[in-house]
N, C-alpha and C positions, 0 to 999 in steps of 0.2 A: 537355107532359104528363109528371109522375114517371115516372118508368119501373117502377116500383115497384105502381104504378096499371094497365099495360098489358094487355089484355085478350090471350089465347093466340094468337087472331087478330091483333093488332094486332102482337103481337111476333112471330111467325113472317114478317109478311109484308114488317116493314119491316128485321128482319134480310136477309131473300134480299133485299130490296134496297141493301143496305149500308148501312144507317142502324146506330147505334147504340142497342142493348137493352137493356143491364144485362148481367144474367146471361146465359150461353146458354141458348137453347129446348132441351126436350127433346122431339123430333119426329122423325116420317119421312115419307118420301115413298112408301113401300112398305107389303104388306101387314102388319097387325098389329092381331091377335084371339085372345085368349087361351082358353081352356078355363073356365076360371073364370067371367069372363064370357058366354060363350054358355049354360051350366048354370043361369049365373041370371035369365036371360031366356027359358030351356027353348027353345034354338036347335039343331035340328040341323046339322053341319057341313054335310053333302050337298046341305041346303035353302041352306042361307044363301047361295050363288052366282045360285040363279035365282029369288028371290025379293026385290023390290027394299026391302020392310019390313025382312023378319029381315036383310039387307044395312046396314042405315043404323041397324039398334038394335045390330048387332054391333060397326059402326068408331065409332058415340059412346058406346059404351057401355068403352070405353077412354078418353075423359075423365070421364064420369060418376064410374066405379070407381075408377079411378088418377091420374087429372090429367092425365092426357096430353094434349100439348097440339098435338092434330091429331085429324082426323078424314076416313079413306082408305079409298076403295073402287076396287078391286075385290080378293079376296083372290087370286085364281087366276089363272094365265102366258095363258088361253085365250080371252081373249071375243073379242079382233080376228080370230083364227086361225078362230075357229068361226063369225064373221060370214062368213068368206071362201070356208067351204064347209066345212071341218073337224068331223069327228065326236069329239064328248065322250065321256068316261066319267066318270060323276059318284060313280060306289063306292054308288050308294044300297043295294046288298044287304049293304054290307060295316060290319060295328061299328069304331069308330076312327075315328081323325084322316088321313082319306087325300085330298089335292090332286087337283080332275079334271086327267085328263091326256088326249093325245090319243088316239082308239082309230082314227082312220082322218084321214090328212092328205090334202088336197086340190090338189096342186100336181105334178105331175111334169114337166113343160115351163113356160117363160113365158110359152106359151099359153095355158094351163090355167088361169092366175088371173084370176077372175072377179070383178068390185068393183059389188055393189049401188048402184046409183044409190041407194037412199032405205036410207041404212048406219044411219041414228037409227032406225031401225024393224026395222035384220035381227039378229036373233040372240040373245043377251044384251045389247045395247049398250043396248037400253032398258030394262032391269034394274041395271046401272050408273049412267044418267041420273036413272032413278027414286029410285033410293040416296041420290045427289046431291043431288036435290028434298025429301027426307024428313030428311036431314040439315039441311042449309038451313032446312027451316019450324021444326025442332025444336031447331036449336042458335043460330041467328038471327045475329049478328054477331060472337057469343062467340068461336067456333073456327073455325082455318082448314079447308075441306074441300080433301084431295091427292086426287090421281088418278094414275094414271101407265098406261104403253102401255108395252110391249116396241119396244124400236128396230128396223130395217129386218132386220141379216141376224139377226138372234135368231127376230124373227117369221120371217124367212123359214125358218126350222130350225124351226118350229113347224107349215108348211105342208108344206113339202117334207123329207123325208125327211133325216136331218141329215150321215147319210155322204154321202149324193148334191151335196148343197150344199155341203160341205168339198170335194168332190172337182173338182168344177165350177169352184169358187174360184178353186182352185190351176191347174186344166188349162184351163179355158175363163171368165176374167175378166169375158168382156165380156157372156156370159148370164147370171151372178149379177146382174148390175151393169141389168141390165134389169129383172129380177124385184124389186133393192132399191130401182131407181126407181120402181116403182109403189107398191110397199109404200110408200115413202113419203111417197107423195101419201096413202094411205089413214090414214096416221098422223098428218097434219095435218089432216087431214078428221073424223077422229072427235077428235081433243083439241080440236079447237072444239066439237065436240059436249058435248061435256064441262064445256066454259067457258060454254056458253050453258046446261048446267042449273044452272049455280052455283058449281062446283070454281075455286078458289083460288088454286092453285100447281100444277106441272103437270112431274111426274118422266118420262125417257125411260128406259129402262134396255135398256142395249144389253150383257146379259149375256154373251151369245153373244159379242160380239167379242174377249176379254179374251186379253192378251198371254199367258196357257196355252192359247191354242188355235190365234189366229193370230199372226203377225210384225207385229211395228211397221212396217214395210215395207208388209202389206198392207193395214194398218188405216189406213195413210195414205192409201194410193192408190184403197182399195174401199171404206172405209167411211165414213174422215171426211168426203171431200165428203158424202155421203147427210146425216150428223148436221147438219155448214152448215147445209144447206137445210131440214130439219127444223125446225134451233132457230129458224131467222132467220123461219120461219113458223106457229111453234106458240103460245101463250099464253104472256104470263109472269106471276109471274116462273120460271123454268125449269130445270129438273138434269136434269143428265145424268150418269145410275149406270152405271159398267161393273167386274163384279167383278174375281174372281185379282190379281194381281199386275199393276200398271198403271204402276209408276214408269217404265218405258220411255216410255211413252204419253202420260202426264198434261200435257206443255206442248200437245199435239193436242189432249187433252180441252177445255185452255181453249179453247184457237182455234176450237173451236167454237162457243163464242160464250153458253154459257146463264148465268144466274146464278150457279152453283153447280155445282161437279161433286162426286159422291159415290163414295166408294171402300170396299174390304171392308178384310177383317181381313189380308187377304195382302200387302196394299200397306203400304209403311215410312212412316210420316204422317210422317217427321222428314225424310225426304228428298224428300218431295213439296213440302213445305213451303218445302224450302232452294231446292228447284228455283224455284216458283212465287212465292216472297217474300209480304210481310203481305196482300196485296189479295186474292189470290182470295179466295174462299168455298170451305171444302173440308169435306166434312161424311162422316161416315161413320167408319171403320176399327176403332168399336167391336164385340166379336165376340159377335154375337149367340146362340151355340151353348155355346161351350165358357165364355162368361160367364155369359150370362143365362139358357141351358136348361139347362147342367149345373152352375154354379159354386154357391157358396153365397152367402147378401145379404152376407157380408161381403164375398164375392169383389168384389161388384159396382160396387161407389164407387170404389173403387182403379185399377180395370182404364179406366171412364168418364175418370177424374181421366188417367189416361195419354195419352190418346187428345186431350183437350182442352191437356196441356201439352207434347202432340206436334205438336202442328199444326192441332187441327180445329179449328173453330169455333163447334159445336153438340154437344148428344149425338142422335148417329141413329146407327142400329146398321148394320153392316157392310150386311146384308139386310134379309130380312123374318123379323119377330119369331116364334119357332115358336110354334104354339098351346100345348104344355105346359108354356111356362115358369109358373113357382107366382106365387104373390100375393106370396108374400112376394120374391123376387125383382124384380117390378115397383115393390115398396112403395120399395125398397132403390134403388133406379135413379130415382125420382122424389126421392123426400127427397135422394137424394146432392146435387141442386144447388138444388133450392126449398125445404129444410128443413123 
């Protein structure tokens, strides 16, 4: 097949698997919904999480608008957390662009975490799945659909209180290390779910761990077993994102085992690069902020074109894309490499 011919699906998917594409995709594995888009589909931000329609007119309506060539749900850090017992706050009183975040965590002991036997029917997750299924019927084989889940100790900072869990860490090992074992059974439990509504490619993002918060030391010995066992049983094809500064880390990232690992703006893609030689897949270290939400479109090609003659091998932005980046901005990040 030309390559020239490939459909956004077709090339996203046989990139992560190391085939060759042409051009690189421009995609991600993370959230990304812009303002623009939701206003012209008259989507409120607050609804768009627990509604599985305005969900899947939001993440395709970034290829519709812009070409983008992906289409990702869920927008917000909380559905597994909130399956798990955790109380939302969804800002519905509030005007703005504001992320739910936690108003009450559900975890103080390893006791205390409680895993739904029937996890496709608790919380939001069938709001996600639903997303999935509505994208699917409407985008059909055109676009890839992503998904992704917060990794073991992230979620678990999401459940349990996050100085308590740093503290735990450090002083008592061996009960974090219980509480990331379950979590991660629950995280291969729901990314099948995921895979059985239709979702594609399938991101882990272990933000929480990132070499500004713990040692390489730790992340060796507490967390990258957890990731193994995760990737070795989740969907593929499979990334694993952990942001800050990860050159310490990134020969672990592989051995982890996913198709891809994904890195932010803080990480040196020229040294990641040297480290890990032509093979990996390393996607990510475009800055999604001080490029794409504050720069100008000229900024934008330039800083992209960096990033790809640094080492990456896609354009996917450090993160997740902020809701205010402009049109014109996005216009500018898609022509940069599909003209």
């Amino acid at each position: 097949m030309p390559m020239e011919s490939l459909t956004p699906k077709e090339r996203v998917l046989k990139f992560l698997n190391g085939e060759n594409v042409g051009r690189p995709p421009v995609f991600s594995g993370m959230g990304n919904v812009i303002v623009p888009v939701l206003d012209k589909y008259g989507i409120v931000f607050s609804r768009v999480h627990r509604d599985p329609e305005l969900m899947a007119k939001a993440a395709g309506g970034m290829y519709r608008e812009f070409g983008y060539e992906c289409a990702v749900v869920p927008f917000d850090m909380g559905v597994e957390a909130e399956a798990l017992g955790a109380t939302m706050n969804f800002y519905d009183d509030v005007e703005g662009l504001l992320y739910p975040t936690m108003q009450k965590k559900s975890v103080k002991n390893f006791d205390d975490l409680v895993v739904p036997s029937d996890l496709e029917h608790t919380g939001r997750i069938p709001v996600v799945t639903g997303a999935i299924k509505a994208l699917r019927k409407e985008l059909g084989d055109e676009v890839a659909i992503g998904t992704y889940i917060l990794g073991p100790f992230t979620l678990a900072g999401q459940v349990k209180e996050l100085d308590e869990l740093l503290e735990e860490s450090f002083l008592e090992p061996e009960k974090t290390n219980k509480l990331l074992e379950k979590l991660s059974e629950v995280i291969v439990r729901v990314f099948n779910i995921y895979k059985d509504a239709g979702a594609d490619y399938f991101t882990l993002r272990e933000m929480g761990a990132t070499s500004d918060v713990l040692s390489p030391r730790t992340f060796k010995s507490l967390i990258k077993p957890h990731q193994i066992k995760i990737i070795s049983e989740m969907p593929r094809p499979s990334i694993l994102h952990i942001c800050g500064d990860t050159n310490s880390i990134v020969e672990d990232m592989v051995e982890c085992g996913a198709n891809a690992i994904a890195v932010d703006q803080k990480n040196n893609i020229e040294e990641t690069r040297e480290k890990l030689g032509p093979d990996t897949i390393i996607l990510g270290n475009f800055d999604p902020v001080k490029v794409l939400l504050q720069g100008k479109p000229e900024d934008v090609g330039p800083a992209m074109m960096a990033s790809l003659n640094g080492g990456a091998n896609a354009v996917w932005p450090g993160c997740d894309i902020w809701p205010e980046v402009s049109v014109e901005n996005m216009e500018a990040l898609m022509s940069s490499l599909k003209g």
